[in-house]
C-alpha positions in Angstrom: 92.3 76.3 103.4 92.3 76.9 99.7 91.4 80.5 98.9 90.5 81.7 95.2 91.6 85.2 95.5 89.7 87.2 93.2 92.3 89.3 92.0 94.5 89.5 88.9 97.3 91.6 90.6 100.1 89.4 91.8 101.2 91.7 94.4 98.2 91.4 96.3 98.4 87.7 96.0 102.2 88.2 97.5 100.9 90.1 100.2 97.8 87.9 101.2 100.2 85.1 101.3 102.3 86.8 104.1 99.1 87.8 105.4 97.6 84.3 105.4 100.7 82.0 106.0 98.6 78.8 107.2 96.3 78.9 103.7 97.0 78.6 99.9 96.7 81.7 98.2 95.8 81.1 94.1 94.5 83.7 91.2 92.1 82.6 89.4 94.8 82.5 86.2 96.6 79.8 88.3 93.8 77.8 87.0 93.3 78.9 83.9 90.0 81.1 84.6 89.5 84.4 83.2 88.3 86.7 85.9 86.9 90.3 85.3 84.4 92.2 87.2 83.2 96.3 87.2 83.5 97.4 90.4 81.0 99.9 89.8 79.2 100.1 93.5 79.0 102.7 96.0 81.0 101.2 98.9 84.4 99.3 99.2 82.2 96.3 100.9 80.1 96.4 98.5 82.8 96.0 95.6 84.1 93.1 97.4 81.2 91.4 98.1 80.1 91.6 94.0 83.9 90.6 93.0 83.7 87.5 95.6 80.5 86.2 94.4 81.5 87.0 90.5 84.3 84.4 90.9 82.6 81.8 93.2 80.0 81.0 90.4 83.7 79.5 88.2 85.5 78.6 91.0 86.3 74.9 91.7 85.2 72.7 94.5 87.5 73.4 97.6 88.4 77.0 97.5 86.9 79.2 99.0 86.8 82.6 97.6 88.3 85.7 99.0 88.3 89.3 97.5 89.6 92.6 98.4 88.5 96.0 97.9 90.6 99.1 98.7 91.4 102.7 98.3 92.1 105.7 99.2 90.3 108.4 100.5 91.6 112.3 100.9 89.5 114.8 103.0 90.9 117.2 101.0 88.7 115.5 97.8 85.6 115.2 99.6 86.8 111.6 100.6 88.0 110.6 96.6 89.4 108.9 95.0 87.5 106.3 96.9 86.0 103.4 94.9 87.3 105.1 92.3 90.7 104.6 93.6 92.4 102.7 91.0 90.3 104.8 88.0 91.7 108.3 89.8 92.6 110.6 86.8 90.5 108.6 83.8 87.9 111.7 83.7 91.1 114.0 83.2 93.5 111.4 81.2 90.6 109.8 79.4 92.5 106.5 80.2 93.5 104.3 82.8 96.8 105.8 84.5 100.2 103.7 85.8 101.0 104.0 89.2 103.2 106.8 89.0 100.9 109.0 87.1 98.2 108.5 89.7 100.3 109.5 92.5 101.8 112.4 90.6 98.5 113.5 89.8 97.4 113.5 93.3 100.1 115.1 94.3 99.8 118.0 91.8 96.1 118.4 93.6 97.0 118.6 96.8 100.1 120.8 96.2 98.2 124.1 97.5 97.8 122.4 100.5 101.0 122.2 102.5 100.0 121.8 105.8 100.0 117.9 107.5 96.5 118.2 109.0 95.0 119.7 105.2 96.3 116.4 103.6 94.5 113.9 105.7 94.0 110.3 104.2 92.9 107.4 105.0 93.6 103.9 103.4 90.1 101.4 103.8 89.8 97.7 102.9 87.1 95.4 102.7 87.3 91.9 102.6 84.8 89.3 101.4 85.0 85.8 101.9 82.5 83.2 100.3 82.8 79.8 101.8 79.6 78.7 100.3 76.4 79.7 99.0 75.2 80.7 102.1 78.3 81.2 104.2 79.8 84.9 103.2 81.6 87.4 105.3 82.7 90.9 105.0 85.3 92.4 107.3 85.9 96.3 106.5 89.2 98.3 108.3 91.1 101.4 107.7 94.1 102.8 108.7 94.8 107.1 109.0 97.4 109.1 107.8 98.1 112.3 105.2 99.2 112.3 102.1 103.1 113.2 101.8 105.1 116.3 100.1 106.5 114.0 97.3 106.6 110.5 96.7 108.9 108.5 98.1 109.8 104.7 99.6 110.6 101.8 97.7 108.1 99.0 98.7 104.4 98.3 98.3 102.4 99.5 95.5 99.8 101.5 94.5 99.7 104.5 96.7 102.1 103.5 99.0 104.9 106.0 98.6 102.5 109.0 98.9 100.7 107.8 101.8 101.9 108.6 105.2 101.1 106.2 108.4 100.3 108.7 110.9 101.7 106.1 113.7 105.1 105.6 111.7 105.5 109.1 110.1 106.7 107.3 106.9 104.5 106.4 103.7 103.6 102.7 103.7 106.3 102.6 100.9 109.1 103.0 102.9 107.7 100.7 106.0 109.2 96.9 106.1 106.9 94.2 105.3 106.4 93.2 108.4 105.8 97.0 109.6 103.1 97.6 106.8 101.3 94.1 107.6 101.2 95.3 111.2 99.9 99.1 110.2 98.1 98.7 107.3 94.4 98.4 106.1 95.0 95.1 104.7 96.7 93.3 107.4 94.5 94.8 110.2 91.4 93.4 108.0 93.5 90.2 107.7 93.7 89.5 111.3 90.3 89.7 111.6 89.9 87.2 108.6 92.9 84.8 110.3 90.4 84.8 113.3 87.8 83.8 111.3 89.4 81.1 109.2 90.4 79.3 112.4 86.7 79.4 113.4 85.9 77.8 110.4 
C-alpha cells in the first residue's frame, strides 16, 4: 500500500519504513504538498486522528493516510510533557527548543529526584490511519520506563537518550534498531497496524 505519512520529520518516515517493510512510506513534501497542522487537542489519539484527516483532504488518489502522535509522559509532572511533548520548555524559553535543550531541561527538573521509581515515564503513541472517507482507524500503545541520570545513547531521536526501557535497562537511544522496533511505542502500535493493513 501507499501510505501519505502525515509528518514532516524524516526520521519518523525512516523508522515507519522499517516498521512497515511491505508498504511505501512518502511525506507529503515528496509530493510537493505543504503540510502543517496544530496539534492543539487533549489526547495523543485525538492529535492523530486531526493530523490524518488534515492531510487526507490534499492527498492524492491511492494513498492512504497515516499519522502518528507521540510523547512523553513523567509521573513526576503530573503525566507532562504529554501532548505538549514536542512544545516542552516554550512557556519557559518563549520558543520552540532543539532536542538537546528539551532533554536537558527535563533533566534539570527531575534532578531532585534521584531515585528509579520517582522518575517514572512512559512513552505513548497513537496511530491514525484514513483509508477513506469512512474507513479510519486509531491504534493507541505505550511502553514504561524512567527517565535516566543523564542523557546518553547515540540512536533514535527526540527523547530517546533520556528515556529508560524498563525491560532493557538502557534508554531507547542506546537500543539497536531492531531492539527499539521490538520495545518501543511505535513499533508495538505498528504491529497492530501491520495486522491491520493485511486485513485490508
Amino acid at each position: 500500500m501507499n501510505i501519505l505519512l502525515a509528518s514532516n520529520n524524516p526520521h519518523k518516515k525512516e523508522e515507519f519504513h522499517r516498521l512497515l517493510p511491505s508498504h511505501t512510506i512518502i511525506l507529503p513534501q515528496d509530493l510537493g504538498l505543504d503540510y502543517s497542522f496544530e496539534e492543539d487537542k487533549e489526547t495523543f489519539t485525538e492529535n492523530a486522528l486531526g493530523k490524518a484527516l488534515a492531510l487526507a483532504k490534499t492527498a492524492p488518489q491511492g494513498y492512504a493516510v497515516l499519522s502518528d502522535d507521540s510523547g512523553l509522559c513523567v509521573d513526576a509532572l503530573g503525566g507532562g510533557p504529554g501532548v505538549r511533548t514536542a512544545r516542552y520548555g516554550m512557556e519557559t524559553f518563549n520558543r520552540m527548543l532543539e532536542s538537546e535543550e528539551r532533554n536537558a531541561f527535563l533533566l534539570q527538573n527531575l534532578s531532585h529526584l534521584p531515585d528509579r521509581e520517582q522518575r517514572k515515564a512512559h512513552f505513548v503513541c497513537a496511530l491514525a490511519l484514513v483509508v477513506s472517507e469512512y474507513r479510519i482507524f486509531t491504534i493507541c500503545e505505550s511502553v514504561d520506563g524512567y527517565i535516566a541520570l543523564e542523557s546518553y545513547g547515540k540512536g533514535g531521536f527526540g527523547y530517546d537518550p533520556v528515556f529508560i526501557v524498563a525491560e532493557t535497562g538502557k534508554t531507547m537511544a542506546a537500543l539497536t534498531d531492531t531492539q527499539k522496533d521490538r520495545y518501543s511505542h511505535r513499533g508495538k502500535a505498528a504491529r497492530h497496524l501491520v495486522t491491520l493493513l493485511e486485513d485490508l
